[in-house]
C-alpha positions in Angstrom: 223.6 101.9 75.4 224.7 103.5 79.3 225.4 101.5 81.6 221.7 102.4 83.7 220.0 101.5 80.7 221.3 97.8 80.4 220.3 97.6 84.3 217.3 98.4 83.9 216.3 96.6 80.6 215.7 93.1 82.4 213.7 94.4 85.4 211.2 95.8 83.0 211.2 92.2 81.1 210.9 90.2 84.5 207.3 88.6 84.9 205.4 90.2 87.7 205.4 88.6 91.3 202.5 86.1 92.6 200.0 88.2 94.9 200.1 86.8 98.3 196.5 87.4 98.6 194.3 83.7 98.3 191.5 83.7 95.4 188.4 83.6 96.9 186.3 80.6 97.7 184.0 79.5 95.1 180.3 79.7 95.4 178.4 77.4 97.7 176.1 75.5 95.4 172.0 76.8 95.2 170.0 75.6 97.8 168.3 72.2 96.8 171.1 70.8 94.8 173.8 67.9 96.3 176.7 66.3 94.3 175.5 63.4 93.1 177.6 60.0 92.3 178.7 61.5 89.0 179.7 65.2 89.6 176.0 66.4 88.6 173.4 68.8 90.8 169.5 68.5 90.3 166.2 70.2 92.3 165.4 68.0 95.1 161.8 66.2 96.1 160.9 68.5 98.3 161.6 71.8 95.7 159.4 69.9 94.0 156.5 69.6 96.5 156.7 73.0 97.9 156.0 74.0 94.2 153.4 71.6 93.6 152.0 73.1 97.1 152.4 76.5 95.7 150.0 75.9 92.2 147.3 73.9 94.4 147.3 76.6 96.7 146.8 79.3 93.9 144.2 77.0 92.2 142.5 76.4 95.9 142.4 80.4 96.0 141.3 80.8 92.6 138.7 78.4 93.5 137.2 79.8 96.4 137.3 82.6 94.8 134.9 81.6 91.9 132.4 79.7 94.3 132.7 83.0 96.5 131.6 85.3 93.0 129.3 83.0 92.7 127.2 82.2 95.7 127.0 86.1 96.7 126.1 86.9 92.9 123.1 89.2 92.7 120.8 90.0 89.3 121.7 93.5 88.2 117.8 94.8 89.2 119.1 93.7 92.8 122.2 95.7 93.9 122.7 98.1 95.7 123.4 101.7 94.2 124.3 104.4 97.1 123.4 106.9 93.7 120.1 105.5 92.4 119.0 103.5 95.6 115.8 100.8 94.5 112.8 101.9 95.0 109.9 100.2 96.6 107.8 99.4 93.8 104.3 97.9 93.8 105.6 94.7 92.4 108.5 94.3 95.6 105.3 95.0 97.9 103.1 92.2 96.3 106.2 89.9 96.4 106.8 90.4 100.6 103.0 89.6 100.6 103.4 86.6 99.2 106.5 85.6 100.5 104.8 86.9 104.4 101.4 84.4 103.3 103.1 81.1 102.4 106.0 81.3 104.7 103.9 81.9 108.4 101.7 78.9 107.1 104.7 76.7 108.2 102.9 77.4 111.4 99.6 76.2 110.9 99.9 73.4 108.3 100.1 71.0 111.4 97.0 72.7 113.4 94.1 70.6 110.8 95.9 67.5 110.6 97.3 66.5 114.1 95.0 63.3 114.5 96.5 62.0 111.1 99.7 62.5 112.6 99.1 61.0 115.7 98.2 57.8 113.6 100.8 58.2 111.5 104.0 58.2 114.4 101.7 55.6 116.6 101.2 58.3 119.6 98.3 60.3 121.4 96.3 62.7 120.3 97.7 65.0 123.5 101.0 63.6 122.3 100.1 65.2 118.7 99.5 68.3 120.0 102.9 68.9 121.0 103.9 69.8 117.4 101.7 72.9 116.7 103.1 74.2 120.6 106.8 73.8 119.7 106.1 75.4 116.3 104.2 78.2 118.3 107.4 78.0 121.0 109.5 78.6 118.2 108.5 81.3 116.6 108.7 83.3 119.6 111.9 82.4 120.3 113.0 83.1 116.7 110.7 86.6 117.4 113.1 87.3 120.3 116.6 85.8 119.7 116.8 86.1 115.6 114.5 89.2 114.5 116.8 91.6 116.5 119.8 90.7 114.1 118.4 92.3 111.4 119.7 96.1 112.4 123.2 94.3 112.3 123.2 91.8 109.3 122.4 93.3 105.5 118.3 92.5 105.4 118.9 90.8 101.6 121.0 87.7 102.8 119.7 87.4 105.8 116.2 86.7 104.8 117.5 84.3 101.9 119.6 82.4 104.3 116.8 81.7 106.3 114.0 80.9 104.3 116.8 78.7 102.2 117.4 77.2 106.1 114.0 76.5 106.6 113.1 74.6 103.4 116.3 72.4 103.8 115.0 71.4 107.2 111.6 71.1 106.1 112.6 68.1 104.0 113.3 66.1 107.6 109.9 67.0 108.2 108.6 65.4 105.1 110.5 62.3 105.4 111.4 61.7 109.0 109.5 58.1 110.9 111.1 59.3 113.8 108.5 61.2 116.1 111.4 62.8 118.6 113.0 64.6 115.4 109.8 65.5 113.8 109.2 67.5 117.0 112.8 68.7 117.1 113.0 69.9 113.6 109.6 71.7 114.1 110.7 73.5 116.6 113.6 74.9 114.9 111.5 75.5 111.6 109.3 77.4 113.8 112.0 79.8 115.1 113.5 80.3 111.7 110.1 81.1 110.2 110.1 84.9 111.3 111.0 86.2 107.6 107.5 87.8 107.4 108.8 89.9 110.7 111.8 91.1 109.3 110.4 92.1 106.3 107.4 94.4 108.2 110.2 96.9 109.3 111.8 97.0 106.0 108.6 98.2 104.4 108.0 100.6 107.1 111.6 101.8 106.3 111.4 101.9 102.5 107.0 102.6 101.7 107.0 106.4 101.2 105.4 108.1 104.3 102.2 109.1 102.6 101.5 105.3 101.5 103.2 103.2 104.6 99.9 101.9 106.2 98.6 100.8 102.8 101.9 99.2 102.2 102.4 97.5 105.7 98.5 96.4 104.9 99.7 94.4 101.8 102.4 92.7 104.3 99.6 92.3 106.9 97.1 90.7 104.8 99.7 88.1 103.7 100.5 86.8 107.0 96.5 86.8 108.0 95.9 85.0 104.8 98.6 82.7 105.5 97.0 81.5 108.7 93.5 80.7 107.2 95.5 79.4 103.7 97.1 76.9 106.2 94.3 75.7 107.6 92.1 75.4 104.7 94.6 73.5 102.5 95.8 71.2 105.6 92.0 69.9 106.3 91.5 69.7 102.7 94.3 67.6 101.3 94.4 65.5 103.7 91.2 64.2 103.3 92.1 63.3 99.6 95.8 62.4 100.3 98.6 61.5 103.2 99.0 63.7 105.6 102.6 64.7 104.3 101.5 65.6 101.3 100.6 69.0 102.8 104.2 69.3 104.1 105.7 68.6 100.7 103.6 71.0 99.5 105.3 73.8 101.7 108.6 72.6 100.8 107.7 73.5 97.3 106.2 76.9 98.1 109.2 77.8 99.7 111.6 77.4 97.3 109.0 79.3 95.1 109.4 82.1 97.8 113.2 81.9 97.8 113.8 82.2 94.0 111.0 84.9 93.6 113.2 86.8 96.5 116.4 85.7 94.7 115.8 87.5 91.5 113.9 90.6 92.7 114.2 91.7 96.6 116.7 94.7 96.9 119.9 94.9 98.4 119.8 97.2 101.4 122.8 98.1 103.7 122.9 97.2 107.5 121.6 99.6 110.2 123.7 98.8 112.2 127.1 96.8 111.1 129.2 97.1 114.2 126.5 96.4 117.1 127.5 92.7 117.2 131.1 93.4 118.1 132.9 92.5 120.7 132.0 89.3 123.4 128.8 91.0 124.8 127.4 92.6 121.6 124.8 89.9 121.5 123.4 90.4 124.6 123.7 94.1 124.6 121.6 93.8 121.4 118.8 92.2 123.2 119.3 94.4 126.2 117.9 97.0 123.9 115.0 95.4 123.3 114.2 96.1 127.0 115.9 99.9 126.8 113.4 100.5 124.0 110.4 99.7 125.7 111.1 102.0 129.2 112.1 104.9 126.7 110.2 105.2 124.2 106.6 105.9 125.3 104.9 105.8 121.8 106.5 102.1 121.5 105.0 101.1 125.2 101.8 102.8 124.6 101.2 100.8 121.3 102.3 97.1 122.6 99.6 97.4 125.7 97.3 98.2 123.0 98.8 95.3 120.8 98.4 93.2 123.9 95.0 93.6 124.5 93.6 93.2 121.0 95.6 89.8 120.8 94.1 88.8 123.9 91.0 90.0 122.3 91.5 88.2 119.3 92.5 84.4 120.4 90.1 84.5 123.9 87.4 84.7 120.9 88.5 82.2 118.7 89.2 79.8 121.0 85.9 79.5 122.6 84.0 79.9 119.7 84.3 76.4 119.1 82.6 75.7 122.7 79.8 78.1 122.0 78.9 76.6 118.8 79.5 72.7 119.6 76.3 73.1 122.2 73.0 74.1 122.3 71.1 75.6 120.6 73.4 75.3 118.0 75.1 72.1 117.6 77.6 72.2 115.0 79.7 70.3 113.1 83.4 70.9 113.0 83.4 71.9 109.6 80.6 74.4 110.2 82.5 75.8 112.8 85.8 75.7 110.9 84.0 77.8 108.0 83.6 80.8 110.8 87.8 80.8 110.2 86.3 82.4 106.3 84.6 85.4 107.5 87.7 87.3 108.0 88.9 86.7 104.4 86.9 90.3 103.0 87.8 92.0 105.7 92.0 91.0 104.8 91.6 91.7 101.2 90.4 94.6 101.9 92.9 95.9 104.4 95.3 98.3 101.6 92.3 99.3 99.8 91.1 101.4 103.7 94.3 101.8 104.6 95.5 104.0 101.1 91.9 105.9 101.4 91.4 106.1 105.6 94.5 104.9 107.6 97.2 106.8 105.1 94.8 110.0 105.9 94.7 110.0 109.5 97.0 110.3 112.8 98.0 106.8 114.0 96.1 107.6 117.3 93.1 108.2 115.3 93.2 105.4 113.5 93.8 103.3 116.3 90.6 104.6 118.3 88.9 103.9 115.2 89.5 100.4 115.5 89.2 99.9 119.1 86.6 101.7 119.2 84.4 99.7 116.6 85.8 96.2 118.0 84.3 97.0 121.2 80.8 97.4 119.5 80.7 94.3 118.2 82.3 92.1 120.9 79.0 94.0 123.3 77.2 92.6 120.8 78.1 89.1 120.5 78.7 88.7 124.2 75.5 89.6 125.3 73.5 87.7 121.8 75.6 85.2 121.2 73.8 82.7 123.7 70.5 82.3 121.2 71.3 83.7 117.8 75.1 82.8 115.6 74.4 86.8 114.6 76.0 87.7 117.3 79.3 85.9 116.9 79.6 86.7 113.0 79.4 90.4 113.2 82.1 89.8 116.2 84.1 88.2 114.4 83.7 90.9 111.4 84.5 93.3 114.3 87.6 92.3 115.6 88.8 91.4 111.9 88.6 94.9 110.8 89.1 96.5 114.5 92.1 94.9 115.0 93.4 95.9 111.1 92.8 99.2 111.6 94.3 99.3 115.3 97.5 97.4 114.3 97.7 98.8 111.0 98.1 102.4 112.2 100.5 101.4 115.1 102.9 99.9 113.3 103.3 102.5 111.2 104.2 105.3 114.2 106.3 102.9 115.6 108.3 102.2 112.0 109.6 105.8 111.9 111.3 105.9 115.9 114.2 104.6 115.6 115.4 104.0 111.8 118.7 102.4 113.6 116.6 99.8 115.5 113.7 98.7 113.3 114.0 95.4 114.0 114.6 95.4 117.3 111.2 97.5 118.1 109.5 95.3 116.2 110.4 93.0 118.5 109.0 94.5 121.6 105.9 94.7 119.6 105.4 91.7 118.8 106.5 89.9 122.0 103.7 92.1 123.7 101.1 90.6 120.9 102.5 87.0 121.2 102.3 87.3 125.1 98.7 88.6 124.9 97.4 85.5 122.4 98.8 83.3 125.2 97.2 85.4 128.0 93.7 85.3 125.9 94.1 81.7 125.7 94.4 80.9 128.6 92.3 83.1 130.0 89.6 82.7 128.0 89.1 79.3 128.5 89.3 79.7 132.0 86.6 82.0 132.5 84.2 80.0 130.0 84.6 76.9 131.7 83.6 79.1 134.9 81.0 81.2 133.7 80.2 80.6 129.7 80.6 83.2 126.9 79.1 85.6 128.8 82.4 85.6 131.4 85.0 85.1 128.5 83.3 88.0 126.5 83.1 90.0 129.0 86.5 89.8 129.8 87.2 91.0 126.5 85.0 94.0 126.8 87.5 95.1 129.9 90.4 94.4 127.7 89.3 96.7 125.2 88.5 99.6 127.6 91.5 99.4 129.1 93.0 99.6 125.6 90.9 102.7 124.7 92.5 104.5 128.3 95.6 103.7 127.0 95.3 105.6 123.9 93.4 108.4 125.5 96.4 109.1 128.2 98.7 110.2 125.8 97.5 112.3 122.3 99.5 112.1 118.9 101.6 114.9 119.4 102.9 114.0 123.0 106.7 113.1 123.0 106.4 112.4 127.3 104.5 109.3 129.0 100.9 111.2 129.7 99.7 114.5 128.6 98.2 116.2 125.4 100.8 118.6 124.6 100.7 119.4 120.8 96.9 119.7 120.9 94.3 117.2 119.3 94.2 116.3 115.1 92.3 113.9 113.1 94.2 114.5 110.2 97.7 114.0 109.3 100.0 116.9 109.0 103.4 114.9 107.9 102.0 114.1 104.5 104.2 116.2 101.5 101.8 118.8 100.0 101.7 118.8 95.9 101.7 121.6 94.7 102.3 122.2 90.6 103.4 126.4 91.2 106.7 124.8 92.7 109.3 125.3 89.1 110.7 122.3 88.9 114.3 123.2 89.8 112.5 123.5 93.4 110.9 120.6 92.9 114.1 118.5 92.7 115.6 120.0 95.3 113.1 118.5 97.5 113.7 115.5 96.4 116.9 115.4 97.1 116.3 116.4 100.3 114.0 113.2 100.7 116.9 111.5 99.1 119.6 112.3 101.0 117.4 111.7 104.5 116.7 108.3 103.7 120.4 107.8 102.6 121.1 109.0 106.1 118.7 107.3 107.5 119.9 103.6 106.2 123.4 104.6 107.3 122.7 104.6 111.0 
């Protein structure tokens, strides 16, 4: 072995060197764990919480979620399809006449039986009376501050969540010793009692064109119904029972009317689901109540007219009972209460001669109709009704079916102005009516006190005159404020024309057409 070779044996043999380089630090122990006593880590108390805070949390959401599925569940027949949209059956026209019939009797449940009540709470008669006012004070101010949210809110819910409302507060009513909350509560039953309003545009939205009067007659006849229902049934069992009884009686009809609307009234979408944003969208809303009326001259023309008759119609009624309490007559006040009965043909009838007459003709036409034969026989009872009770029954047969056929026709040209704001014209219209029962009142028995049923029916006669001017100033194919332009029909020229030539791949195109235009019509 060389010499190099024995040097170098032992530096190959020699261990390696230490690296002057430290080992790393070790790991800092997971967040959570200390050193115990003994050398041992565990999860701490508050690992422990946040993860029990976690699970309740996911069992809170799951459980909101299940309540949520459940509360806005809807029966199949119900939903909303944008592809096969529900259609307005005879059934779902029946049911809103129902539901229109036993939910404005709220209103006059309290009208038959306000001496019981007086009795019952220990207070005036004129203290009494209060209740049927506020009810009255509510419903207009339901008319004007609620009705106009239904071109923003989805029409389905809405109208559930308030008649649900109403029958919760109705049990106060029923229960309540208190005469300061029976008051209260009526008032705010009264404003939530407008259902019957919201569902008038809807039909008007939803009836097909050539049957809309005969459908908005079924709704119409409800609420008309509802009135004399009310005041029948009030008298009536409280004769035989406590005055409440009457009251839990509406508390059961209107959980009837909620579950029959539960199971079959349609889903429809909202007009209008952005108008309410933002901090004045409220009061921009009802600012268009008043922008509707100063630009749209068919809506004006028909609430003077709707003013009138309503004068008309409660300047009559209310001094009726005057007339007949004194000579030569003499009546009881159940004989004069049975007058309230005369009407009830004349509502039944209403969608049998609106399919075969109103459907037929121009709204105009119809409405001149009516006017026309309410002035004859308010002449005639004015002027006959001082020595023979012929006089005031065709009267009231008169303004019955005068007023059906005026109303009738004008709420189905308003229905089709704006499809965006439904509600909201509806709203002008029926302020104008509301303001004109007040006016008649008052009026009326004003100028009876001065001058007898001669004065307050003559009045009337003015009333409807000025009505019948109205019309006349503007014909049914005017868009402007006065004129004729478009020329004078009796007939309607809107309605779709059958015709069996059409092959039937034309035929469906048409009705698509329809389709789609109501489609874009609910979308506004």
């Amino acid at each position: 072995m060389s010499r190099d070779e024995l040097m170098m044996k032992p530096a190959l043999e020699s261990p390696p060197l230490p690296s002057s380089t430290p080992p790393p630090p070790p790991p800092p122990p997971p967040t959570g764990e200390k050193k115990l006593e003994n050398g041992n880590s565990s999860t701490t108390s508050e690992n422990d919480d946040d993860l029990e805070e976690v699970d309740l949390g996911v069992e809170r959401g799951v459980g909101q979620e299940k309540w949520k599925r459940l509360l806005l569940w809807q029966p199949p027949r119900t939903r909303w399809d944008e592809r096969n949209p529900p259609r307005f059956t005879v059934w779902i026209n029946l049911l809103f006449g129902f539901a229109a019939c036993f939910t404005v009797s709220n209103l006059y449940y309290n009208q038959a039986i306000l001496n019981r009540i007086a009795e019952s709470f220990s207070v005036s008669f004129e203290r009494a009376s209060v209740v049927a006012t506020l009810m009255q004070a509510g419903y207009a101010s339901g008319l004007l501050l609620i009705c106009p949210l239904g071109d923003v809110f989805p029409r389905r819910p809405f109208i559930l969540c308030l008649v649900l409302l109403t029958a919760l507060l109705w049990i106060i009513l029923c229960t309540t010793q208190s005469f300061t909350v029976f008051i209260v509560v009526s008032y705010i039953c009264g404003a939530t009692t407008v259902t019957p309003q919201l569902m008038l545009p809807l039909v008007g939205d939803l009836a097909p064109k050539e049957r809309r009067a005969s459908c908005l007659a079924v709704v119409v006849s409800g609420l008309g119904l509802g009135v004399l229902v009310a005041r029948i049934l009030g008298g009536v069992m409280a004769n035989y029972t406590e005055w409440r009884g009457i009251y839990w009686f509406g508390l059961g009809v209107q959980f009837v009317v909620w579950m029959g609307l539960y199971f079959w009234m349609p889903d429809y979408p909202s007009k209008n689901p952005t108008a309410l944003k933002g901090v004045t969208g409220y009061g921009k809303l009802l600012w268009g109540i008043v922008v509707l009326m100063v630009t749209e001259p068919l809506l004006c023309q028909a609430s003077i007219v709707a003013f009138c008759l309503s004068a008309v119609f409660t300047s009559y009624w209310t001094t009726l009972s005057f007339l007949l309490s004194r000579p030569p007559y003499e009546y009881s006040s159940m004989v004069i209460g049975l007058f309230g009965l005369i009407g009830v043909a004349v509502i039944l009838l209403a969608p049998v001669y609106s399919r075969f007459v109103i459907d037929k003709v121009m709204p105009l036409v119809s409405a001149l109709m009516g006017l026309g034969l309410e002035l004859a026989g308010v002449i005639v009872g004015t002027f006959t009704g001082g020595f023979t009770v012929a006089g005031p029954v065709i009267q009231a047969i008169t303004i019955d079916l005068g007023s059906q056929f005026t109303q009738i026709g004008n709420r189905a040209a308003i229905y089709s102005l704006r499809p965006d704001a439904q509600n909201r014209v509806n709203t002008a219209y029926m302020v104008a009516a509301f303001s004109g029962q007040l006016t008649g009142t008052a009026v009326g028995n004003r100028l009876f006190a001065q001058g007898g049923w001669t004065w307050s029916g003559s009045c009337s006669i003015g009333l409807l005159v000025f009505a019948i001017l109205v019309c006349l100033a503007r014909g049914p194919k005017e868009t402007g404020w006065v004129g004729w332009s478009g020329g004078w029909m009796i007939g309607r020229d809107d309605l779709p024309v059958k015709n069996s030539k059409n092959p039937p791949d034309e035929e469906a195109v048409l009705h698509k057409e329809d389709s789609d235009g109501r489609k874009g019509r609910q979308q506004m």
